[in-house]
C-alpha positions as CSV (number, residue, x, y, z in Angstrom):
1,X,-34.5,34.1,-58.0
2,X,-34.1,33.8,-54.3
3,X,-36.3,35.9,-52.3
4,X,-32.9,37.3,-50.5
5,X,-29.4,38.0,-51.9
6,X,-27.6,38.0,-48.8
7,X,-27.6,38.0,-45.3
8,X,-25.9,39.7,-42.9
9,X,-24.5,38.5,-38.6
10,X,-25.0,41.5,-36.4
11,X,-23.4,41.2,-33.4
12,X,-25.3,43.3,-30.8
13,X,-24.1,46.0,-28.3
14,X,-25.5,44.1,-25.1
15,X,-23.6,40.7,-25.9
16,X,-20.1,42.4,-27.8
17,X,-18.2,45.3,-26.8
18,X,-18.9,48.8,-28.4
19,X,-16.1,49.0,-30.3
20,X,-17.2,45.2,-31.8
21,X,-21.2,45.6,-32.3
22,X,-22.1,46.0,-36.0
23,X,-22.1,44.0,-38.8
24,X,-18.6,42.7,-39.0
25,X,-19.9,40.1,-42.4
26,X,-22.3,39.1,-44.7
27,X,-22.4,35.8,-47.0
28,X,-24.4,35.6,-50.0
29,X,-27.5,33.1,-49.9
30,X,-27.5,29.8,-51.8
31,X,-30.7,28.3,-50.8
32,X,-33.6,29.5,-48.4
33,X,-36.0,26.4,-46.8
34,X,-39.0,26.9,-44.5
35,X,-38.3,24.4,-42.0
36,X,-40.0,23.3,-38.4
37,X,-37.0,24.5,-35.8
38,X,-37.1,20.9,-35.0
39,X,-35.8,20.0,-38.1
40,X,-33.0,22.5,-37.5
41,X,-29.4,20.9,-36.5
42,X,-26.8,23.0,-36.7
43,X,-27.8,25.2,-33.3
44,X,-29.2,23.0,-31.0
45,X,-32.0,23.1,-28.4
46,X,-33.7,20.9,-26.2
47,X,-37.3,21.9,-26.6
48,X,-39.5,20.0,-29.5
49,X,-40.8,23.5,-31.3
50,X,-42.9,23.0,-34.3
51,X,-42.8,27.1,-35.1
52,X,-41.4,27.2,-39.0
53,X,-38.1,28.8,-39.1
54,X,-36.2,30.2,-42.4
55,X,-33.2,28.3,-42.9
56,X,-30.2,29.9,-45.0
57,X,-27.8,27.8,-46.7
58,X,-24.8,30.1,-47.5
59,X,-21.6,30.7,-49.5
60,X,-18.4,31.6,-47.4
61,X,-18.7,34.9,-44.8
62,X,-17.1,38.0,-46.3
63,X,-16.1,40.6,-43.8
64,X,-17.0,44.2,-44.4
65,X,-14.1,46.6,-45.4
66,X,-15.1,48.5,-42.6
67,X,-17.7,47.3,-40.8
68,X,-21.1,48.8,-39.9
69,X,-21.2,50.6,-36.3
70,X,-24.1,49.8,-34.5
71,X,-24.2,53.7,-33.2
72,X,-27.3,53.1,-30.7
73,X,-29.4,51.7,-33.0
74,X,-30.3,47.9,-33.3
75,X,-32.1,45.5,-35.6
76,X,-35.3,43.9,-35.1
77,X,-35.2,40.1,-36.0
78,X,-35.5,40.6,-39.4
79,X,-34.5,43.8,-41.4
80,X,-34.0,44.6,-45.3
81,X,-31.9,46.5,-47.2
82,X,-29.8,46.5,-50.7
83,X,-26.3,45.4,-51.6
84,X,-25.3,48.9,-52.5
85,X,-25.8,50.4,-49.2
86,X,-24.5,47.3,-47.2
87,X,-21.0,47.9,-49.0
88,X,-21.4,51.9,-48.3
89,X,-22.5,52.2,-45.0
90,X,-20.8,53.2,-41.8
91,X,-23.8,52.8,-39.4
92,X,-27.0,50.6,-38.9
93,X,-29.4,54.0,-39.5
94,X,-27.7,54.3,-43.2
95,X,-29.2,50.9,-43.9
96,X,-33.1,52.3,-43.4
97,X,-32.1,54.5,-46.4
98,X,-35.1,53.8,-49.1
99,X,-34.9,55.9,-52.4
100,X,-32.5,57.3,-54.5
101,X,-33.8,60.4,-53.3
102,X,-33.1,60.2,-49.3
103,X,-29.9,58.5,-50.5
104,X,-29.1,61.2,-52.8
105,X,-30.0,64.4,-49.9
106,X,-28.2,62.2,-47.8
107,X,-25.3,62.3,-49.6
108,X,-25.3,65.9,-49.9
109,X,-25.8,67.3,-46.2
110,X,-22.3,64.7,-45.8
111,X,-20.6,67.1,-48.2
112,X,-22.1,70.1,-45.9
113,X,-21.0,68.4,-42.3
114,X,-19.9,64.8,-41.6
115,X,-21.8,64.7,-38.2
116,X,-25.3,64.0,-39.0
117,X,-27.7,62.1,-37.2
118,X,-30.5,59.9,-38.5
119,X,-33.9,60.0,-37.4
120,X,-35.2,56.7,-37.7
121,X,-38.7,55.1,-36.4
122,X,-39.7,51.2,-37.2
123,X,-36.8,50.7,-40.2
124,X,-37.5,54.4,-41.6
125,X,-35.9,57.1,-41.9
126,X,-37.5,60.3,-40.8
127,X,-35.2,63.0,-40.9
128,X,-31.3,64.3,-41.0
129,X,-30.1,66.2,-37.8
130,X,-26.7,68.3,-38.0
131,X,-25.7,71.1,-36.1
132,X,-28.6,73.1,-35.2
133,X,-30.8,72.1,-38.2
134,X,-33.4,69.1,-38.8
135,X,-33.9,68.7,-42.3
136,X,-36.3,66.1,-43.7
137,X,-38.9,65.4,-46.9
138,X,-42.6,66.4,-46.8
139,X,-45.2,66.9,-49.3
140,X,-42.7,66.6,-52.1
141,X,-40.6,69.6,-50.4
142,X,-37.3,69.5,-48.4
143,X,-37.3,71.6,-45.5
144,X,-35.1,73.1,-43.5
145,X,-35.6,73.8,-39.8
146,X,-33.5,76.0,-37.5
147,X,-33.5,75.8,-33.8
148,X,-34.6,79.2,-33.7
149,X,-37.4,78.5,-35.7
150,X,-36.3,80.0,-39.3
151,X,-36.7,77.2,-42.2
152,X,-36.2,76.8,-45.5
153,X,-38.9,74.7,-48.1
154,X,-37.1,73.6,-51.6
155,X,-38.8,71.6,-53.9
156,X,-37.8,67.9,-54.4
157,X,-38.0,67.8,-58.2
158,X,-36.1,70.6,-58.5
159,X,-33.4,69.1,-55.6
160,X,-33.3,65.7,-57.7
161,X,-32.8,67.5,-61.0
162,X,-29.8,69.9,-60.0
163,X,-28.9,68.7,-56.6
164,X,-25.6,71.0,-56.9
165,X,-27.8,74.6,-57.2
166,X,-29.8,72.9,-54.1
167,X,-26.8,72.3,-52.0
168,X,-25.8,76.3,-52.8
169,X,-29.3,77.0,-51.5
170,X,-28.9,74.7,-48.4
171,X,-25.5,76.5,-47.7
172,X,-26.7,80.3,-48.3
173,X,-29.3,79.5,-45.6
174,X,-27.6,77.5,-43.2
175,X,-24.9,81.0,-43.6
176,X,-27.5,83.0,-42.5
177,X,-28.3,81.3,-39.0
């Protein structure tokens, strides 16, 4: 099995237009070489660089349904992520999503408000932001926080077994601002 699937083109903010950054396709990978970028011919260059490159041989590029907004937020030169989320996505910061879990309280707070933000460092996710509340997982808790400093802790095994009772929790306190 190849160490990657797929690969993805993101066109970035600073060289497209806003309305055209993202990822606009991805192709699935056929063969993955380690290769001097010497050896590489298909984008040429005029200095003789011995640094080894990855070289991707691909099937066709697909383009996205509806590709994935770039919303601020950029990649580094190399960035992973699953299948699943790359069809699902709307934005780059859904892509840092790691576990079933973050994916799964994600999920949820979209059925509470579609505006939420992502707080993301280095590729992670660190938190949700909507309205006035920043909501994020610690210590095997989900907590809650108000601007005006009221919060809310619900435990995360309890969240991932009836996420449904947790999301009538999340809304009687978010009802009580």
């Amino acid at each position: 099995m190849l160490p990657f699937r797929y690969v993805v083109l993101y066109q970035p903010i600073n060289s497209f237009s806003i309305n055209d950054s993202g990822i606009w396709y991805y192709s699935e990978v056929n063969m993955v070489s380690e290769v001097q970028r010497k050896d590489i011919s298909e984008i040429p260059t005029n200095k003789i660089n011995n640094e080894l490159y990855l070289k991707f041989i691909i099937k066709d590029w697909i383009n996205l349904k509806e590709p994935i907004k770039a919303n601020g937020t950029g990649l580094g030169v190399h960035f992973y992520t699953n299948s699943h989320l790359l069809l699902l996505s709307s934005s780059i910061s859904e892509l840092y999503i790691r576990s079933n879990t973050e994916y799964r309280l994600y999920y949820e707070l979209k059925r509470i408000t579609k505006e939420i933000i992502i707080n993301e460092c280095e590729n992670q996710i660190k938190g949700f932001q909507f309205q006035e509340t920043t909501v994020f997982i610690f210590n095997n808790q989900i907590i809650f926080s108000l601007e005006n400093g009221r919060s809310m802790k619900y435990n995360l095994y309890d969240f991932i077994k009836k996420p449904s009772v947790a999301l009538k929790e999340f809304r009687r306190f978010l009802d009580m601002k």
